[in-house]
PDB file of the backbone (N, CA, C, O) and the ligand in Angstrom, with CONECT records:
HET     ZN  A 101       1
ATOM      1  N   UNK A   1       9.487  -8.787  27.393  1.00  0.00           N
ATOM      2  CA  UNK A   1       9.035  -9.040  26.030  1.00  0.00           C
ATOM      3  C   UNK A   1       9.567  -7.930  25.118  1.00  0.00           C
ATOM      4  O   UNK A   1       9.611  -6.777  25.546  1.00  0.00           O
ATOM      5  N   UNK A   2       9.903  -8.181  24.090  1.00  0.00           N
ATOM      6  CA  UNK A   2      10.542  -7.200  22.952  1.00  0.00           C
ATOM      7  C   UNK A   2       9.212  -7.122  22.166  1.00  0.00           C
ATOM      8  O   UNK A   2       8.336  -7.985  22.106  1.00  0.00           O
ATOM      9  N   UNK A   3       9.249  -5.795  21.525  1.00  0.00           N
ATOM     10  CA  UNK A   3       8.764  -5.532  20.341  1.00  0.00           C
ATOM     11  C   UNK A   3       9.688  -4.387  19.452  1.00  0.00           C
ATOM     12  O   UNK A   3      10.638  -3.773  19.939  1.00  0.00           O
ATOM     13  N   UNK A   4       9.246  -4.252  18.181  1.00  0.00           N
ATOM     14  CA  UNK A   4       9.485  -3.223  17.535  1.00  0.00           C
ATOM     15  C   UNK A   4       8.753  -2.383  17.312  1.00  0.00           C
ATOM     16  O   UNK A   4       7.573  -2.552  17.004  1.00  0.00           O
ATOM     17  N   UNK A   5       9.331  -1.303  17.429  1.00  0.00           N
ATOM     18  CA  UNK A   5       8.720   0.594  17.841  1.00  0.00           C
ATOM     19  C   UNK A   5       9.708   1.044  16.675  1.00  0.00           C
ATOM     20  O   UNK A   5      10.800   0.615  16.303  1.00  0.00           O
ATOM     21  N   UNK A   6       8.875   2.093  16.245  1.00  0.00           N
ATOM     22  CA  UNK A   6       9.921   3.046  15.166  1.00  0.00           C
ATOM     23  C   UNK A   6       9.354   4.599  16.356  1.00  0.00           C
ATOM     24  O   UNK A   6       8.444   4.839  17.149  1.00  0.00           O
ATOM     25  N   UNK A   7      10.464   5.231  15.847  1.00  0.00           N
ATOM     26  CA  UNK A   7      11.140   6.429  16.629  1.00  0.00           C
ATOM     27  C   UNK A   7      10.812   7.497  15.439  1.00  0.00           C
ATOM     28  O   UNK A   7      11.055   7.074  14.309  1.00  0.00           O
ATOM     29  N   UNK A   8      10.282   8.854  15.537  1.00  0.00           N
ATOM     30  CA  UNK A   8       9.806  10.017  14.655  1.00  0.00           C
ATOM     31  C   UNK A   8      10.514  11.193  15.370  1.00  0.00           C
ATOM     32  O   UNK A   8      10.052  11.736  16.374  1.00  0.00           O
ATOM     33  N   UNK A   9      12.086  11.663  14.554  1.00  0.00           N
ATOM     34  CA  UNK A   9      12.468  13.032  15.217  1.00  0.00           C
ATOM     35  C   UNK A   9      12.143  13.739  14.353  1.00  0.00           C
ATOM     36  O   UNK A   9      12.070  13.529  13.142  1.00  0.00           O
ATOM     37  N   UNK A  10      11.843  14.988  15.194  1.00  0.00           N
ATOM     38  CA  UNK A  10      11.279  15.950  14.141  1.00  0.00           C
ATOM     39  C   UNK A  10      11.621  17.317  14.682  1.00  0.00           C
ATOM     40  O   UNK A  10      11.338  17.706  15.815  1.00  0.00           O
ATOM     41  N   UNK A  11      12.346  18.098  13.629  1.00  0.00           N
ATOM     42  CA  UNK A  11      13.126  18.892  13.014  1.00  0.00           C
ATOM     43  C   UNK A  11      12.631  20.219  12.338  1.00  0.00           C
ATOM     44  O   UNK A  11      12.333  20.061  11.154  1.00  0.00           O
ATOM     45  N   UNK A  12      12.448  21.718  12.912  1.00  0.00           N
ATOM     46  CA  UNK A  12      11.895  22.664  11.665  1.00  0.00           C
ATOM     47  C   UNK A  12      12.795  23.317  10.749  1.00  0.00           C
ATOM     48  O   UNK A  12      13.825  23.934  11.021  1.00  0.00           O
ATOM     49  N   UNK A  13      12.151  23.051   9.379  1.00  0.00           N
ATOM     50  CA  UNK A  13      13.602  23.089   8.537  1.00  0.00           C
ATOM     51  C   UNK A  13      12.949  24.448   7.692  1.00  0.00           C
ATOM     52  O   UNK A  13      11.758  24.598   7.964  1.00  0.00           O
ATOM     53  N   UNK A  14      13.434  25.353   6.830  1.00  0.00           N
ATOM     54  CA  UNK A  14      12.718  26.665   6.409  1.00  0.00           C
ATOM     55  C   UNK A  14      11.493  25.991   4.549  1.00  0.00           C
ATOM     56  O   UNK A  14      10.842  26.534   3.657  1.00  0.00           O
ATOM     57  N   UNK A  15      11.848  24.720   4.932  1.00  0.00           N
ATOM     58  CA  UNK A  15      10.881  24.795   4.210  1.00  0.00           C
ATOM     59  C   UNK A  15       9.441  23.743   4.612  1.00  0.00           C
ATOM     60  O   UNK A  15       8.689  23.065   3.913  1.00  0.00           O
ATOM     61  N   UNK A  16       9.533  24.034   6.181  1.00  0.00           N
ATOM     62  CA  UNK A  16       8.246  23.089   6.435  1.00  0.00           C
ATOM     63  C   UNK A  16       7.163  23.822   6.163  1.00  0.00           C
ATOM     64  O   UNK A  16       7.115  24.975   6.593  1.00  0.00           O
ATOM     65  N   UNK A  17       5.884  23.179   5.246  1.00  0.00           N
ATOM     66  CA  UNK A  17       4.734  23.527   5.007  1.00  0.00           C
ATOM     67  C   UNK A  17       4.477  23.999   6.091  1.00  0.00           C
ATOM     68  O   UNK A  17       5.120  23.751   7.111  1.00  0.00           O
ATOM     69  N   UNK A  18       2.898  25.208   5.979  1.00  0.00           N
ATOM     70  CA  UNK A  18       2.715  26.199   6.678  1.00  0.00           C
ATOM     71  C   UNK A  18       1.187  25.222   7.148  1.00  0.00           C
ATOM     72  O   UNK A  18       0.677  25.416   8.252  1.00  0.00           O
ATOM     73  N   UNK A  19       0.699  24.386   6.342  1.00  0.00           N
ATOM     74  CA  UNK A  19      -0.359  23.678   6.523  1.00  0.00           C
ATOM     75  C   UNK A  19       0.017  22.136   7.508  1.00  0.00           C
ATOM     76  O   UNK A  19      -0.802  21.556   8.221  1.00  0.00           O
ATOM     77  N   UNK A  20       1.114  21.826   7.343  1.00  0.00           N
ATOM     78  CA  UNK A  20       1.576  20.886   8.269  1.00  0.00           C
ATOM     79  C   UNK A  20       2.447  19.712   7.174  1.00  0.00           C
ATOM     80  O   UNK A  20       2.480  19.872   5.954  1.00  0.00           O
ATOM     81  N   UNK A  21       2.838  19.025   7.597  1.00  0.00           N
ATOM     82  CA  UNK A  21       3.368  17.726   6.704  1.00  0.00           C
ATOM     83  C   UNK A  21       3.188  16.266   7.670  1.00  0.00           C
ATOM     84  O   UNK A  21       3.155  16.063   8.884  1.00  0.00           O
ATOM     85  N   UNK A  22       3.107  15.527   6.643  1.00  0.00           N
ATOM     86  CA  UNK A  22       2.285  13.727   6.913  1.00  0.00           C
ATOM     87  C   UNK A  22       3.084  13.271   6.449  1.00  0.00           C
ATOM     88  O   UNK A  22       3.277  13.205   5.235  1.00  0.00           O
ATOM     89  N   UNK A  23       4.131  12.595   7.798  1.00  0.00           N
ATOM     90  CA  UNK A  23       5.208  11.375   7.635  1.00  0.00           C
ATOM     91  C   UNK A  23       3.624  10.155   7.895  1.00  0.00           C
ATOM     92  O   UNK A  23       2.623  10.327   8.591  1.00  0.00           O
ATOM     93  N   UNK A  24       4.023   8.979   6.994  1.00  0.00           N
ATOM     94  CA  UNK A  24       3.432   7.955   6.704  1.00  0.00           C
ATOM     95  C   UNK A  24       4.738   6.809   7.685  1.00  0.00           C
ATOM     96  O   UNK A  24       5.954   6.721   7.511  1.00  0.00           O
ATOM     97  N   UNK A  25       3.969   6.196   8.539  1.00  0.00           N
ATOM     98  CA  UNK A  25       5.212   5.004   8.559  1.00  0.00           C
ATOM     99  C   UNK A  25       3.809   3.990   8.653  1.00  0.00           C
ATOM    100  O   UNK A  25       2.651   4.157   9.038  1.00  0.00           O
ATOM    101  N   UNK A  26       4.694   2.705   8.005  1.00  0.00           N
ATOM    102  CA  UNK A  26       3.865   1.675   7.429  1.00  0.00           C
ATOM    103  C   UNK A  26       4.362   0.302   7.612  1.00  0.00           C
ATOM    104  O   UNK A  26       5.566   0.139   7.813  1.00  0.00           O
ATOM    105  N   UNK A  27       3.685  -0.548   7.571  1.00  0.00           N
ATOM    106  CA  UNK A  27       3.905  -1.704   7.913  1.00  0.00           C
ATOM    107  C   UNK A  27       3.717  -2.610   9.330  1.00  0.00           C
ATOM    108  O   UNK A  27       4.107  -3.759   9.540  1.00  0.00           O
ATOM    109  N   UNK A  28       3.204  -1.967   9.960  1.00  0.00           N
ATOM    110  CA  UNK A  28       2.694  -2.616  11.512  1.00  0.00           C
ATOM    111  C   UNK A  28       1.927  -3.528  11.653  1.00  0.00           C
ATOM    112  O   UNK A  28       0.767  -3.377  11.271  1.00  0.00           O
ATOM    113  N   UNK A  29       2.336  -4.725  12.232  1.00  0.00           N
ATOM    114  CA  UNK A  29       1.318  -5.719  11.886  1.00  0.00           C
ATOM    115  C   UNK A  29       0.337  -5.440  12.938  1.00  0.00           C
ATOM    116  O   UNK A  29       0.568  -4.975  14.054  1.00  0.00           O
ATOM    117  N   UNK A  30      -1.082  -5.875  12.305  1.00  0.00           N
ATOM    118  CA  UNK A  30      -2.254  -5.343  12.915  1.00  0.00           C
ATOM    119  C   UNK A  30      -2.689  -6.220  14.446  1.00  0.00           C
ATOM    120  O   UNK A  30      -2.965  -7.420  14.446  1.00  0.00           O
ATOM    121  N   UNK A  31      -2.680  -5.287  15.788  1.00  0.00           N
ATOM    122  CA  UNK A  31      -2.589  -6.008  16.461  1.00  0.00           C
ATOM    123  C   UNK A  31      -4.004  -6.643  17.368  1.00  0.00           C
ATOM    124  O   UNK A  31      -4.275  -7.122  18.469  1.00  0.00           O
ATOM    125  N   UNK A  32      -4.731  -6.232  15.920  1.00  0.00           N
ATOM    126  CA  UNK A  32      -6.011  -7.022  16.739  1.00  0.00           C
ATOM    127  C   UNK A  32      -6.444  -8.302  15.918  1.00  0.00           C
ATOM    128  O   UNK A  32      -7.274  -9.151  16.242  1.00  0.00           O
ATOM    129  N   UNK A  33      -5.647  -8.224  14.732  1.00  0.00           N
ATOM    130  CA  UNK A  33      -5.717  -9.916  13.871  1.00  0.00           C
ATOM    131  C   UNK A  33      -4.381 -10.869  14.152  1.00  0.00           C
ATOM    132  O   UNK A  33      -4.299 -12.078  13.934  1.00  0.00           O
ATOM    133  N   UNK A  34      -3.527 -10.138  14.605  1.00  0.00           N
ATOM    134  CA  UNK A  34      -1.936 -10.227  14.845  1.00  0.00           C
ATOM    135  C   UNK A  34      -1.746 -10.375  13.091  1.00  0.00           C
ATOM    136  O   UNK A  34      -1.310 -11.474  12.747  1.00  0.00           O
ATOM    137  N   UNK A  35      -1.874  -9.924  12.580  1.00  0.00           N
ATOM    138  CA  UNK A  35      -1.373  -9.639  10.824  1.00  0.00           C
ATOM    139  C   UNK A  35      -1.924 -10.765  10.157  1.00  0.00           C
ATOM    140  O   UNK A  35      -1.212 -11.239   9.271  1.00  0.00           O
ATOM    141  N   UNK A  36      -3.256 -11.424  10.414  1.00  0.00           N
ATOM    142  CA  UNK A  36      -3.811 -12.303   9.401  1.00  0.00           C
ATOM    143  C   UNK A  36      -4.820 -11.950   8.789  1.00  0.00           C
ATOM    144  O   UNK A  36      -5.308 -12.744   7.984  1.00  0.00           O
ATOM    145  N   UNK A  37      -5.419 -10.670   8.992  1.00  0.00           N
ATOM    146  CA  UNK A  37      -6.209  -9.886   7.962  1.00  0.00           C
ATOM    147  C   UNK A  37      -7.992 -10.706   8.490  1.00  0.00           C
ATOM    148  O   UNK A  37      -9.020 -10.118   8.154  1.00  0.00           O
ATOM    149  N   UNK A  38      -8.040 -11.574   9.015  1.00  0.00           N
ATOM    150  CA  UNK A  38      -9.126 -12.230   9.132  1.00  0.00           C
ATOM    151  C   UNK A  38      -9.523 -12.919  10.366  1.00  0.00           C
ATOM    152  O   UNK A  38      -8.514 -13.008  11.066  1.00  0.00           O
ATOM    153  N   UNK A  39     -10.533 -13.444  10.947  1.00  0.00           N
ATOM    154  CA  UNK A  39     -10.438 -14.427  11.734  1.00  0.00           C
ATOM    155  C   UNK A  39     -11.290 -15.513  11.242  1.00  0.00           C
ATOM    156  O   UNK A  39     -12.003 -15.361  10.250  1.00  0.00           O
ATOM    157  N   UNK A  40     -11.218 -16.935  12.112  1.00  0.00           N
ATOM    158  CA  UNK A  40     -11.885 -18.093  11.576  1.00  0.00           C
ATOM    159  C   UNK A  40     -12.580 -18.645  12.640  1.00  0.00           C
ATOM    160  O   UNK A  40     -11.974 -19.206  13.553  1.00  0.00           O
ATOM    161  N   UNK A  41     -14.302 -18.506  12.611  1.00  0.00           N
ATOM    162  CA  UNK A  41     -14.522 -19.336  13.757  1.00  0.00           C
ATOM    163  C   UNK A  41     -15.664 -20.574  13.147  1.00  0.00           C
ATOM    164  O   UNK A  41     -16.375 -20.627  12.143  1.00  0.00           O
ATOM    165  N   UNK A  42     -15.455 -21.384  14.163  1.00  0.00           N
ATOM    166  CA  UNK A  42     -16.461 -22.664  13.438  1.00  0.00           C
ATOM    167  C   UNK A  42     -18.110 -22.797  14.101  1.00  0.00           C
ATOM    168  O   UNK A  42     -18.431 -22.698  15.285  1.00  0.00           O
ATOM    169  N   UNK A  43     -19.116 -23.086  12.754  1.00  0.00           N
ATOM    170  CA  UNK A  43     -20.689 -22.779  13.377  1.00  0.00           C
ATOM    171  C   UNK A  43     -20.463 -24.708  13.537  1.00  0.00           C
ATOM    172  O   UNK A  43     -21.442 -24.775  14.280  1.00  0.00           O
ATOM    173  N   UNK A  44     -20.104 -25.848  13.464  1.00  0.00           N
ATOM    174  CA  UNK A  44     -20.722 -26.887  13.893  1.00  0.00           C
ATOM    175  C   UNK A  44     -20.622 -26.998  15.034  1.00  0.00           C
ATOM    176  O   UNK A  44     -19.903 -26.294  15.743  1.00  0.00           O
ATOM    177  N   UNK A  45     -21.588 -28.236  15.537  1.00  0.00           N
ATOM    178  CA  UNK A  45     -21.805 -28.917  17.004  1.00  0.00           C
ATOM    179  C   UNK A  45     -20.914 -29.997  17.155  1.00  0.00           C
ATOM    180  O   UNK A  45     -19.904 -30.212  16.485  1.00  0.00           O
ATOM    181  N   UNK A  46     -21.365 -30.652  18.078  1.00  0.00           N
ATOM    182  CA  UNK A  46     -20.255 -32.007  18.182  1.00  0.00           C
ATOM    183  C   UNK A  46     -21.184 -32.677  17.392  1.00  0.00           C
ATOM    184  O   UNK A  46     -22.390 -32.430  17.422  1.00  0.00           O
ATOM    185  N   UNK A  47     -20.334 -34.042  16.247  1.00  0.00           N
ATOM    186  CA  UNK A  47     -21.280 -34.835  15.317  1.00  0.00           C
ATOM    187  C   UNK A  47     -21.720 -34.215  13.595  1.00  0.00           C
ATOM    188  O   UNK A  47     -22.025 -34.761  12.535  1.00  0.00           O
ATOM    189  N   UNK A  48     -21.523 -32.661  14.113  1.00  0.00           N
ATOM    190  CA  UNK A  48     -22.360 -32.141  12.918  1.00  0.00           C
ATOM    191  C   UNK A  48     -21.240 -31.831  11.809  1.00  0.00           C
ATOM    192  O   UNK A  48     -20.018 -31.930  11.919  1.00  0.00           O
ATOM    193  N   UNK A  49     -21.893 -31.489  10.878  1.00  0.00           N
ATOM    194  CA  UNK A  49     -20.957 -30.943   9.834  1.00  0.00           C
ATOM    195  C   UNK A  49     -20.262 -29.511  10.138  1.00  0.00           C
ATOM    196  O   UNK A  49     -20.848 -28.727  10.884  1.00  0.00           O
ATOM    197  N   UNK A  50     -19.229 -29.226   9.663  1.00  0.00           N
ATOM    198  CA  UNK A  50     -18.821 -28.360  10.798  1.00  0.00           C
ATOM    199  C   UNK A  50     -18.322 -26.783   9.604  1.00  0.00           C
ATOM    200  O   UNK A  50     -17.246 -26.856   9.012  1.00  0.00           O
ATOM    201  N   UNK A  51     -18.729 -26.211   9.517  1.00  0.00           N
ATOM    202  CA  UNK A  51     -18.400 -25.028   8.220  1.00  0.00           C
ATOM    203  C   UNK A  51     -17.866 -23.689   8.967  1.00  0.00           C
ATOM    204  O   UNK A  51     -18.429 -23.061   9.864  1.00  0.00           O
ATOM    205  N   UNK A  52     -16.466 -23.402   8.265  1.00  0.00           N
ATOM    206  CA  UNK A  52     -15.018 -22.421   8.253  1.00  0.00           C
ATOM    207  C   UNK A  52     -16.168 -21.051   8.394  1.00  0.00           C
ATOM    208  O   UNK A  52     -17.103 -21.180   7.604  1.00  0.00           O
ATOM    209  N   UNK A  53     -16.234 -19.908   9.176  1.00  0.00           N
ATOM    210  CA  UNK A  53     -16.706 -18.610   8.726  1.00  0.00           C
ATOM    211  C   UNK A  53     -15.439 -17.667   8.831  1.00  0.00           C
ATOM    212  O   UNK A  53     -14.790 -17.368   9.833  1.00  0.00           O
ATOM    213  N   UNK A  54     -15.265 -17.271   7.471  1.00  0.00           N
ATOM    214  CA  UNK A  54     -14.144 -16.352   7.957  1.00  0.00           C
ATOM    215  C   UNK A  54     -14.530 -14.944   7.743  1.00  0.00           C
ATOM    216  O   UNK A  54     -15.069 -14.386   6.787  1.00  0.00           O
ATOM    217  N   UNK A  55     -14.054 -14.458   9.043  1.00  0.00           N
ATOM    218  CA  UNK A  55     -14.849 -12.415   8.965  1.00  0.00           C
ATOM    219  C   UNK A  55     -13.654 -11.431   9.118  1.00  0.00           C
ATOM    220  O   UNK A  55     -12.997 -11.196  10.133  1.00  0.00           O
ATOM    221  N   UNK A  56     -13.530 -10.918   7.882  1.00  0.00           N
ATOM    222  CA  UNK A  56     -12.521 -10.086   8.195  1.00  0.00           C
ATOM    223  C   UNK A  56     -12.255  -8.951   9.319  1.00  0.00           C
ATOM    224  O   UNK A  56     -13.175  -8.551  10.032  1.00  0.00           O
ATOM    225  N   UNK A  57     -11.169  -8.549   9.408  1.00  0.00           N
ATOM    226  CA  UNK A  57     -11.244  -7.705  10.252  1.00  0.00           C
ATOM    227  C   UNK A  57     -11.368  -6.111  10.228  1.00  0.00           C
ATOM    228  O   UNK A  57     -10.952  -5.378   9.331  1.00  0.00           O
ATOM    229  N   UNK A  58     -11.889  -5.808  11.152  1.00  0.00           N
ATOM    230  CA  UNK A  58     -12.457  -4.541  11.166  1.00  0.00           C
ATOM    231  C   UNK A  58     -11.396  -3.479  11.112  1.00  0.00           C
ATOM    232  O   UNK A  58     -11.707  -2.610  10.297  1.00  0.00           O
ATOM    233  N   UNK A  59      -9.996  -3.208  11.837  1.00  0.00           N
ATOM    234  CA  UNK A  59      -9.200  -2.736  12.414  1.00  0.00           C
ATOM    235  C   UNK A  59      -8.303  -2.249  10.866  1.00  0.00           C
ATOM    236  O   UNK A  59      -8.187  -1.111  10.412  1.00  0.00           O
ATOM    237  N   UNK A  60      -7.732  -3.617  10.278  1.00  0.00           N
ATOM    238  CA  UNK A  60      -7.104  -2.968   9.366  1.00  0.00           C
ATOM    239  C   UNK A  60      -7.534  -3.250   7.971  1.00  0.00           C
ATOM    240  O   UNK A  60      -6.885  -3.036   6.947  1.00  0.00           O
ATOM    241  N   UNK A  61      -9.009  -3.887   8.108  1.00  0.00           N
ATOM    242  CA  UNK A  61      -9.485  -3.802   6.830  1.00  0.00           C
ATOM    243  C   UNK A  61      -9.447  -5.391   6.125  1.00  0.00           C
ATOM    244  O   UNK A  61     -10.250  -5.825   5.298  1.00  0.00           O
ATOM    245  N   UNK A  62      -8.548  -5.936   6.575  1.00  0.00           N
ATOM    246  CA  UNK A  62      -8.024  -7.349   5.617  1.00  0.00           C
ATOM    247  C   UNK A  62      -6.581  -7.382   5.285  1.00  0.00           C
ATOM    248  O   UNK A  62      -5.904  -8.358   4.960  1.00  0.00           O
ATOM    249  N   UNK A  63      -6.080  -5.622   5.484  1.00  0.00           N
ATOM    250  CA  UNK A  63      -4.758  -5.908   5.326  1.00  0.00           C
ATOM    251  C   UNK A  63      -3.565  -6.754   6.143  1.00  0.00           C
ATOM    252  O   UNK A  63      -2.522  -7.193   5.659  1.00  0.00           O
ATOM    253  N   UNK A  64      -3.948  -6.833   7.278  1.00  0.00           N
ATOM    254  CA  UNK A  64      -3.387  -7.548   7.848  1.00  0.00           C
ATOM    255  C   UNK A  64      -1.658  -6.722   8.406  1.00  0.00           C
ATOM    256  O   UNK A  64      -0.632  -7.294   8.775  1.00  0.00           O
ATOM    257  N   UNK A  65      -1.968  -5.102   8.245  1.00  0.00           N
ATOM    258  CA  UNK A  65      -1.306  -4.311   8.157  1.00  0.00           C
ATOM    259  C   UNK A  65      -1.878  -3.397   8.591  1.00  0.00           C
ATOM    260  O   UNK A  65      -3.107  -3.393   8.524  1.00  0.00           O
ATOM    261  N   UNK A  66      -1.082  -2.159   9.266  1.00  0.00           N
ATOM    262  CA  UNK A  66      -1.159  -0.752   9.895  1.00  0.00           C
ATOM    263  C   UNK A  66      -0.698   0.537   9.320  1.00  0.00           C
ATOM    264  O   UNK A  66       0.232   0.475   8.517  1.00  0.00           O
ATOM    265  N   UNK A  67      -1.068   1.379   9.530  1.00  0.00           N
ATOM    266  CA  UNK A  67      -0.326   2.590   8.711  1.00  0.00           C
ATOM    267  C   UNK A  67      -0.440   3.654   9.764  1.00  0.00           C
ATOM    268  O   UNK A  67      -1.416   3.763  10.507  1.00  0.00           O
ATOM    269  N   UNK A  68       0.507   4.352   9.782  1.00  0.00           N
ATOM    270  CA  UNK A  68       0.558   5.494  10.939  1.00  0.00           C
ATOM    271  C   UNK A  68       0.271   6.732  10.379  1.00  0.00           C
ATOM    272  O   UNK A  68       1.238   7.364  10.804  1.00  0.00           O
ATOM    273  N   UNK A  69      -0.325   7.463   9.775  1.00  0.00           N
ATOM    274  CA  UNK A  69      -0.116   9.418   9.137  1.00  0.00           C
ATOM    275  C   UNK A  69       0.410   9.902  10.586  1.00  0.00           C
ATOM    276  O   UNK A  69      -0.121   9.544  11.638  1.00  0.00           O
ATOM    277  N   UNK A  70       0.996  10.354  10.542  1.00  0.00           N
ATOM    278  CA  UNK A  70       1.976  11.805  12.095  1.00  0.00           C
ATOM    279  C   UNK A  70       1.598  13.148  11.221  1.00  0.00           C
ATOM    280  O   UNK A  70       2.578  13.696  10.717  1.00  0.00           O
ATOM    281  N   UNK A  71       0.892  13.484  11.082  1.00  0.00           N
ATOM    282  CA  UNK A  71       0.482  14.834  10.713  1.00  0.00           C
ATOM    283  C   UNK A  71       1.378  16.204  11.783  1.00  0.00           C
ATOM    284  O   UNK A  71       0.922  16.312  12.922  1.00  0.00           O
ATOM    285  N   UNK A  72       2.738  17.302  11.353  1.00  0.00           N
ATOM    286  CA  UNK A  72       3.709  17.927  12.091  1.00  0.00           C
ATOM    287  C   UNK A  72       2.721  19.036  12.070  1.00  0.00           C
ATOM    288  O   UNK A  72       1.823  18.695  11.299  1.00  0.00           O
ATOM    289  N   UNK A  73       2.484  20.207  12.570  1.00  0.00           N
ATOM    290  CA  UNK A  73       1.970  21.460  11.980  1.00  0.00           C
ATOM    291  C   UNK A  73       2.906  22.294  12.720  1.00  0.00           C
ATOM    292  O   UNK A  73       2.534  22.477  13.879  1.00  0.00           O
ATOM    293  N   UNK A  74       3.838  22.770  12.460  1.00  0.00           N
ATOM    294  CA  UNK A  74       4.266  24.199  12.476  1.00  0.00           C
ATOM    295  C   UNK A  74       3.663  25.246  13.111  1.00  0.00           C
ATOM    296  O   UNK A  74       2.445  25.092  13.020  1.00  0.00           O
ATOM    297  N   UNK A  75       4.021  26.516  13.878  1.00  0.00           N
ATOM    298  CA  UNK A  75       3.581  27.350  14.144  1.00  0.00           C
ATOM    299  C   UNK A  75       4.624  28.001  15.273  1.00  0.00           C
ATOM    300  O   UNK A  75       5.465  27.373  15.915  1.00  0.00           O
ATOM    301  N   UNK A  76       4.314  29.561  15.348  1.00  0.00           N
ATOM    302  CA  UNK A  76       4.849  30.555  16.131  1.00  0.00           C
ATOM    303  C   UNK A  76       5.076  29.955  17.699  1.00  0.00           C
ATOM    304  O   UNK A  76       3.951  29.858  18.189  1.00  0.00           O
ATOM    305  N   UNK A  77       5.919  29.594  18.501  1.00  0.00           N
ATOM    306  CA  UNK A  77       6.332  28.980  19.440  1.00  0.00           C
ATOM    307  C   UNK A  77       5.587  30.279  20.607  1.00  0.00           C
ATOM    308  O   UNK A  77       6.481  30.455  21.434  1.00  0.00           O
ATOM    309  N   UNK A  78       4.459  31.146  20.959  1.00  0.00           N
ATOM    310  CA  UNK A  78       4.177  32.122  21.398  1.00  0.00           C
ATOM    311  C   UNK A  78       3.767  32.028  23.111  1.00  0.00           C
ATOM    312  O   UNK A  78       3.266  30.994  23.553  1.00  0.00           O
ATOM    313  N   UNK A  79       3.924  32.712  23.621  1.00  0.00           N
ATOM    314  CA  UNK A  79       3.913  32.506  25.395  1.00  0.00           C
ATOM    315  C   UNK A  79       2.188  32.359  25.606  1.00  0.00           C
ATOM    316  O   UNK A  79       1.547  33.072  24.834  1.00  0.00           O
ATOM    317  N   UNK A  80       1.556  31.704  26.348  1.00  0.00           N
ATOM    318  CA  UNK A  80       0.347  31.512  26.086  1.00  0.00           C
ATOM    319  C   UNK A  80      -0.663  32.313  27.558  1.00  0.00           C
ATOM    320  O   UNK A  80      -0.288  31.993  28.685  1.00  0.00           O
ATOM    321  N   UNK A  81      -1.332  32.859  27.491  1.00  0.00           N
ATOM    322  CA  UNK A  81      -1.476  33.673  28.837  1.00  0.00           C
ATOM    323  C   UNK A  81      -2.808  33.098  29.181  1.00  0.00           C
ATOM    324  O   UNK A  81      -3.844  32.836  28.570  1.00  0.00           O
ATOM    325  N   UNK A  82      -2.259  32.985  30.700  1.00  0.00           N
ATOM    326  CA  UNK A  82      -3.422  32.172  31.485  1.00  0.00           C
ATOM    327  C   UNK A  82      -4.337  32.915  32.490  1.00  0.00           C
ATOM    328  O   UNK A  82      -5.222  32.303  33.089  1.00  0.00           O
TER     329      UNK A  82
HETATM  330 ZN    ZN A 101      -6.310  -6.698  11.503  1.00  0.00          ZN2+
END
C-alpha cells in the first residue's frame, strides 16, 4: 500500500533561534474521519422514520485536515555523564 509521508531535514544554520523554531507542515488528511470532517450515523429502526446524526469529529475538529508543529530546539551538543 502507498501513502504519502513528507520528509523534515534539519540543518543548524547561525541564525537558529535559541528558543527553538516551528516548521508547520499542513494538510494531512485526518485519519480518523479519512478527511470528511464528520461522521453520519442513523437513529431509525426497520419501518421507522429514519433521521441523519451527524457528529463531528473530535481529532481534527471538522477540518477534515491535520497540521504537524516540529518544534527544532537547538543546544550545546555536550557529552552526558552517566
Ligand atoms: Zn477528522
Amino acid at each position: 500500500m502507498s501513502r504519502k509521508a513528507k520528509v523534515l531535514f534539519i540543518e543548524p544554520t547561525n541564525l537558529a533561534p535559541k528558543n527553538g523554531e516551528v516548521i508547520k507542515f499542513t494538510g494531512f488528511v485526518c485519519p480518523n474521519c479519512n478527511g470528511r470532517g464528520h461522521f453520519i450515523s442513523s437513529s431509525g429502526y426497520h419501518g421507522s422514520e429514519t433521521k441523519d446524526i451527524q457528529t463531528g469529529c473530535s481529532q481534527c475538529e471538522g477540518e477534515g485536515k491535520l497540521r504537524a508543529d516540529v518544534v527544532v530546539r537547538w543546544m550545546p551538543d555536550k557529552k552526558e555523564v552517566e
